[in-house]
C-alpha positions as CSV (number, residue, x, y, z in Angstrom):
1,X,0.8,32.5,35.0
2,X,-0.7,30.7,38.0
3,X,-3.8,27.8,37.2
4,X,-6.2,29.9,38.8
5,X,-5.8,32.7,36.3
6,X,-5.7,30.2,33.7
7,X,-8.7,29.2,34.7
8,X,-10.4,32.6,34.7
9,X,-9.4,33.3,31.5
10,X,-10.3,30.4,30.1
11,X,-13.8,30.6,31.7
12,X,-13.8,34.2,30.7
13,X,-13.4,33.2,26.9
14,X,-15.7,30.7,27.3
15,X,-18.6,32.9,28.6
16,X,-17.6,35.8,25.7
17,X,-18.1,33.1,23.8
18,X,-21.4,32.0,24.7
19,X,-22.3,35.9,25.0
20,X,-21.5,36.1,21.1
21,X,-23.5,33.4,19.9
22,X,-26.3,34.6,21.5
23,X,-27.3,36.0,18.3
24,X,-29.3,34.4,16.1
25,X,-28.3,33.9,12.6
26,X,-29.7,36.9,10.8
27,X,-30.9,39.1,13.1
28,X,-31.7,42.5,11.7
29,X,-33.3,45.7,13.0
30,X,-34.1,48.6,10.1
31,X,-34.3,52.3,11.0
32,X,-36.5,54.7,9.4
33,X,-36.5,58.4,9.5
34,X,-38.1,61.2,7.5
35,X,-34.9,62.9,7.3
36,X,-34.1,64.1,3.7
37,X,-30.4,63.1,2.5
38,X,-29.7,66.9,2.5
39,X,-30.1,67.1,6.3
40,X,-26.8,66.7,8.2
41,X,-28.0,66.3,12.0
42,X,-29.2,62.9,10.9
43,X,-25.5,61.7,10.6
44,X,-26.0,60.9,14.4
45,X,-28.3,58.9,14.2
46,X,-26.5,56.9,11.4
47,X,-23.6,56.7,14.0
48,X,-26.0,55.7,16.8
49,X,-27.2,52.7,14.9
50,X,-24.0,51.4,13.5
51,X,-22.7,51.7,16.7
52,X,-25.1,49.8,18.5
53,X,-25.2,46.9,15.2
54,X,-21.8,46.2,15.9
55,X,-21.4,46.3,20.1
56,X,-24.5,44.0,19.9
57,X,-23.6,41.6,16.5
58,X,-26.6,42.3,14.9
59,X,-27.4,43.7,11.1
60,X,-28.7,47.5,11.2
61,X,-29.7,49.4,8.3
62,X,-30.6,53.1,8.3
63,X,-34.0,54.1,5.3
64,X,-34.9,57.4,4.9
65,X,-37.0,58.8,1.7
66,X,-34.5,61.6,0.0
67,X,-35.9,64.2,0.1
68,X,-38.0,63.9,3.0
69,X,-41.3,63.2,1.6
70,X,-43.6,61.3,3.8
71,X,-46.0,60.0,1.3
72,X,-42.7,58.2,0.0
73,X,-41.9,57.2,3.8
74,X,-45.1,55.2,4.3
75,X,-43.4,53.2,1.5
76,X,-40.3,52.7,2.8
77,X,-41.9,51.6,6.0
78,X,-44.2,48.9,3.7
79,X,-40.9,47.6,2.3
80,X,-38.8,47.4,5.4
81,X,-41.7,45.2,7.1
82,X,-41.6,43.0,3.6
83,X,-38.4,41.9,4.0
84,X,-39.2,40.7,7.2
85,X,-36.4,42.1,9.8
86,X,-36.5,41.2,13.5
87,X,-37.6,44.9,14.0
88,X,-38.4,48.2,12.5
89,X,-37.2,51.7,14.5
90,X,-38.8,54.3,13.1
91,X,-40.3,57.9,13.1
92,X,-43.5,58.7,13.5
93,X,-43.4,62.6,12.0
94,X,-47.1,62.4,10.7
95,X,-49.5,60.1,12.1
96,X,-52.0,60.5,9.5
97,X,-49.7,59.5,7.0
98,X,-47.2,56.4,8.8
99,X,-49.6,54.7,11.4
100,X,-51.2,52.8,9.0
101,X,-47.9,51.6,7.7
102,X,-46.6,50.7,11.0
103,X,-49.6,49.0,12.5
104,X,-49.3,46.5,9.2
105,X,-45.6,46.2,10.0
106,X,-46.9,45.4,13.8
107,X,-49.8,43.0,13.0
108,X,-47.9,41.0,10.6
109,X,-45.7,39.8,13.9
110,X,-42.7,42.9,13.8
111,X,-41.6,44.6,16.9
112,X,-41.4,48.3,16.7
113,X,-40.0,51.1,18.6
114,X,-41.1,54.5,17.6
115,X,-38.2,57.0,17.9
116,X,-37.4,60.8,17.7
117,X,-40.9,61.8,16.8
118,X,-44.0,60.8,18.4
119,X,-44.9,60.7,21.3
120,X,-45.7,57.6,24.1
121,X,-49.2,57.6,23.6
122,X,-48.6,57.6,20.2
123,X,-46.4,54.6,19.8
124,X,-49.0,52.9,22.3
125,X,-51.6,53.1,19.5
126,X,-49.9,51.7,17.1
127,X,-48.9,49.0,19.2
128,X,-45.1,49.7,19.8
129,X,-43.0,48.3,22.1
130,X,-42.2,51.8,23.3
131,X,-41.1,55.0,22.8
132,X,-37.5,56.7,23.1
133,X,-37.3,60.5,22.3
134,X,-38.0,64.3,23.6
135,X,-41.5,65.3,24.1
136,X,-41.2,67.8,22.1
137,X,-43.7,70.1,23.0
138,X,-42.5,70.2,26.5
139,X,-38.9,70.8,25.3
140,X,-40.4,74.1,23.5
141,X,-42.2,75.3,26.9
142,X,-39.2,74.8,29.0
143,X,-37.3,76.9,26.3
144,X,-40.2,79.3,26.4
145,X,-39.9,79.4,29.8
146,X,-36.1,80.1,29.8
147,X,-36.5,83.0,27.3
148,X,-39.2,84.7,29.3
149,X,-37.2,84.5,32.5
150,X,-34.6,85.8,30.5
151,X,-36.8,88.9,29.8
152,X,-38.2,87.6,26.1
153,X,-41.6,88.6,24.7
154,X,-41.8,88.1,20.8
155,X,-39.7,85.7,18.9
156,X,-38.8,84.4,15.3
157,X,-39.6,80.8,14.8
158,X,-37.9,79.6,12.0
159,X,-39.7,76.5,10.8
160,X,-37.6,74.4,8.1
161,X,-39.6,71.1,8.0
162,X,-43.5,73.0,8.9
163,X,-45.0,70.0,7.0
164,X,-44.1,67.9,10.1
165,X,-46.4,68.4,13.1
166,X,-44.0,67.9,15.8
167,X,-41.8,71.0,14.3
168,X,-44.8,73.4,14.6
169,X,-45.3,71.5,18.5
170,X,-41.9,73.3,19.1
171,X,-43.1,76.8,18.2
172,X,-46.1,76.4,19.8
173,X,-44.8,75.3,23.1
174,X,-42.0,78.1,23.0
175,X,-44.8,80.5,22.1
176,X,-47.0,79.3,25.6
177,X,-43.9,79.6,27.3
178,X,-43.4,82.8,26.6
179,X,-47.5,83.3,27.4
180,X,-47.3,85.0,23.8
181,X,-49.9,84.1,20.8
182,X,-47.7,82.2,18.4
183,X,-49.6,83.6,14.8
184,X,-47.3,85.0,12.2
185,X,-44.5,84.4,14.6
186,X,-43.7,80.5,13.3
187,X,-42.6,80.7,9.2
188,X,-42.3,78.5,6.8
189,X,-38.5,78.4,6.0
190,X,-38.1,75.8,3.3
191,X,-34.9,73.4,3.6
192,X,-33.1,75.7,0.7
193,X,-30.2,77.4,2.7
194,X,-30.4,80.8,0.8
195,X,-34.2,80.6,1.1
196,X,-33.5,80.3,4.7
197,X,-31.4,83.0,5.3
198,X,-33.3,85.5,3.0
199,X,-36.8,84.4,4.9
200,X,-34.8,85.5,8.2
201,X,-33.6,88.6,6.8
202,X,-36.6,89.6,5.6
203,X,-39.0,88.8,8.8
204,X,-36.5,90.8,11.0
205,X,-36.5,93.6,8.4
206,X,-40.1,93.7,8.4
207,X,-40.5,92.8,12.7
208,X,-37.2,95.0,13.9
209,X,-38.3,94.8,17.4
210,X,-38.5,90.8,17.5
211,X,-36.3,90.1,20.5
212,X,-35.7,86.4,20.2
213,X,-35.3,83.4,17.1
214,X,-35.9,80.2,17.5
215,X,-34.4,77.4,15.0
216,X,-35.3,74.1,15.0
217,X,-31.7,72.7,14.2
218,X,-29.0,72.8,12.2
219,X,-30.9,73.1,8.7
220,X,-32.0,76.6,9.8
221,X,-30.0,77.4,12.5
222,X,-27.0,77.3,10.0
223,X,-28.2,79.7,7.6
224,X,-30.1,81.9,9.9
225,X,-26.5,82.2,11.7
226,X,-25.4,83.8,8.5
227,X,-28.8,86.5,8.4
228,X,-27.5,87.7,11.8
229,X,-24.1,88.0,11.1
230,X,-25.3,90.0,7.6
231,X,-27.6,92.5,9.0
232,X,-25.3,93.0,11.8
233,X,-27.8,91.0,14.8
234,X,-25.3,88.5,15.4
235,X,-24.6,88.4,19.6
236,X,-27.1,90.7,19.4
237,X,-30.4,89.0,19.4
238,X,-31.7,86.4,21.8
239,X,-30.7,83.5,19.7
240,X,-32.0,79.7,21.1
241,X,-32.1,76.8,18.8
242,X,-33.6,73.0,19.0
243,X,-30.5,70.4,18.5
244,X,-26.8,70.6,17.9
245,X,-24.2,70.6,14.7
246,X,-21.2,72.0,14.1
247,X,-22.3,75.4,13.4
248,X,-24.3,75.8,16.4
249,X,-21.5,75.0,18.7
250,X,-19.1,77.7,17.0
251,X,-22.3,79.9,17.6
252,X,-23.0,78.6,21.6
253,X,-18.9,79.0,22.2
254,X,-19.1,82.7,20.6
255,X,-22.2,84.1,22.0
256,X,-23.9,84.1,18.8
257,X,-26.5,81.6,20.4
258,X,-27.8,81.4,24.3
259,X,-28.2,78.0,24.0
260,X,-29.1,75.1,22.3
261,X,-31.2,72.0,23.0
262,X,-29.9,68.3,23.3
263,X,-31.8,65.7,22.1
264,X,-29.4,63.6,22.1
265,X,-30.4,61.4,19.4
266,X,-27.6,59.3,19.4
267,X,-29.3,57.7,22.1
268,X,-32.4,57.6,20.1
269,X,-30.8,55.6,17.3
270,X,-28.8,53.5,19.8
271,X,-31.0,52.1,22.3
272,X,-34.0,50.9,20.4
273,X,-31.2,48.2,18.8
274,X,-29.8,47.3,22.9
275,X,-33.4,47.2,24.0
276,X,-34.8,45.0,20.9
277,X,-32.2,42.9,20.7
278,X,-32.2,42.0,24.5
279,X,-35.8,42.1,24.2
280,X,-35.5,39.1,21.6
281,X,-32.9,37.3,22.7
282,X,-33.9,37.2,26.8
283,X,-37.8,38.2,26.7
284,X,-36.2,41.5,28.3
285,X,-38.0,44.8,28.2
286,X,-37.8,48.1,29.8
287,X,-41.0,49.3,31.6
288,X,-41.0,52.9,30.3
289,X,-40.5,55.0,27.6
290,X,-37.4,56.9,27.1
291,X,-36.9,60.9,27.4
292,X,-33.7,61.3,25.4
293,X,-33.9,65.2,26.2
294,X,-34.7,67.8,26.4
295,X,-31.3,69.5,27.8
296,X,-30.0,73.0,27.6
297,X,-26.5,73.0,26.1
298,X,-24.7,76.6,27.1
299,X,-21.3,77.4,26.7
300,X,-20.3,76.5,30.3
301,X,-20.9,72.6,29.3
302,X,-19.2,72.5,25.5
303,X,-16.1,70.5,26.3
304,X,-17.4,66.8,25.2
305,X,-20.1,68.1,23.1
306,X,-17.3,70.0,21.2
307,X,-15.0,67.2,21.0
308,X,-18.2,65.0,19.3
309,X,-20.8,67.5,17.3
310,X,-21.6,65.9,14.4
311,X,-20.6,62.6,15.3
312,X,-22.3,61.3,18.8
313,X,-23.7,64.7,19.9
């Protein structure tokens, strides 16, 4: 090995070196979701944030109230700023209900990034760095939209986590899409899988002419897979859901479902750790939020998505 490529390595070590101890000695960032346990898309995000805790060096640490109550979130949130982390990542399902929480966690000197629900203006009044998710009522017009073009006028929205405005934003903007009223269109599905299925079973029994469902991800597209393949709809009915899991990619690959809807919240779990800890360790910040999606997921583009449902996608 010739002395110049000593050199380079050595230099290269040396600057990997000085990369490595750019952390400081107990960084930690804490995500918090409103995800119940029970809720298996969520597993991405869990991925997303250990990931990005170990390419950066940093401690992550993924909170979430089992069983998805929000009252019981707001908590959470109040203990996570308490034991005084470098940052908090975090949800924002119901304003009403978490900004107070996160504007304490903000005023008492945390940095927070509002992720997955919410919206930019949102994370703006509560004094967030930013804000890195879908818009979700824009991601249920463009798949309005793309049903109508598709020759769609009535639809099933099967609404799993109703409690949660930014689930009803999805129905709603599917249901402007379509230029249709959304009323008695959007119900309340519960998070019980046979609930699910039997709520499905028994809309279409009632509405036999519905031409389209909607699911809002794997909680109810999952079960509502099973009503269709029971009463015989199954490749049948116009079939789009919100998000990805293993189930709806069997369902995309065999026609079962048109298509689904990337969020990809791996990314949504993943950045806001690159982007705070940059943030804190060089006073670098991104000048915009983050759309993480929306983006239609057919058939035609399954290869990777395939390979990593579950897991990264």
């Amino acid at each position: 090995m010739n002395k110049f490529v000593k050199s380079a390595l050595a230099a290269s070590a040396m600057a990997l070196a000085t990369v490595t101890g750019a952390a400081a000695e107990g960084e930690k960032y804490i995500l918090v979701s409103h995800a119940p346990d029970s809720d298996s898309w969520w597993n991405t995000i869990k991925n997303g944030i250990a990931l990005a805790g170990e390419q950066m060096g940093v401690e992550v640490e993924y909170r979430n109230p089992p069983t998805g109550d929000l009252a019981d979130m707001a908590r959470i949130i109040d203990q996570a700023a308490a034991s005084g982390p470098n940052g908090i990542i975090t949800t924002l399902a119901d304003p009403d209900i978490l900004e107070g929480p996160i504007r304490a966690a903000v005023d008492s000197g945390i940095d927070v990034i509002i992720m997955n629900t919410g919206t930019p203006e949102k994370a703006r009044e509560v004094g967030a760095l930013m804000y890195v998710g879908q818009p979700e009522y824009d991601a249920g017009l463009a798949a309005g939209q793309r049903a109508k073009a598709d020759g769609i006028g009535s639809f099933l929205c099967v609404n799993h986590y109703i409690v949660q405005p930014s689930s009803q934003e999805r129905c709603q903007g599917f249901a402007d899409g379509l230029g249709v009223e959304l009323g008695e269109q959007m119900i309340d599905a519960g998070q019980d899988p046979a609930e699910i299925k039997n709520r499905v079973l028994a809309y279409l029994s009632a509405n036999p002419d519905t031409d389209a469902v909607l699911t809002l991800g794997p909680t109810s597209a999952d079960p509502t897979i099973l009503a269709l393949q029971e009463n015989g709809m199954a490749g049948d009915i116009y079939f789009g859901t919100f998000d990805l899991g293993g189930e709806i990619v069997k369902g995309i690959k065999d026609g079962t479902i048109q298509w689904g809807i990337d969020q990809q919240p791996f990314l949504q779990a993943y950045l806001p750790v690159v982007v705070m800890t940059n943030y804190h360790r060089y006073g670098v910040l991104p000048g915009n939020n983050i759309n993480s999606g929306p983006g239609f997921v057919t058939a035609d583009g399954l290869t990777k998505i395939e390979e990593f449902a579950g897991e990264y996608r």
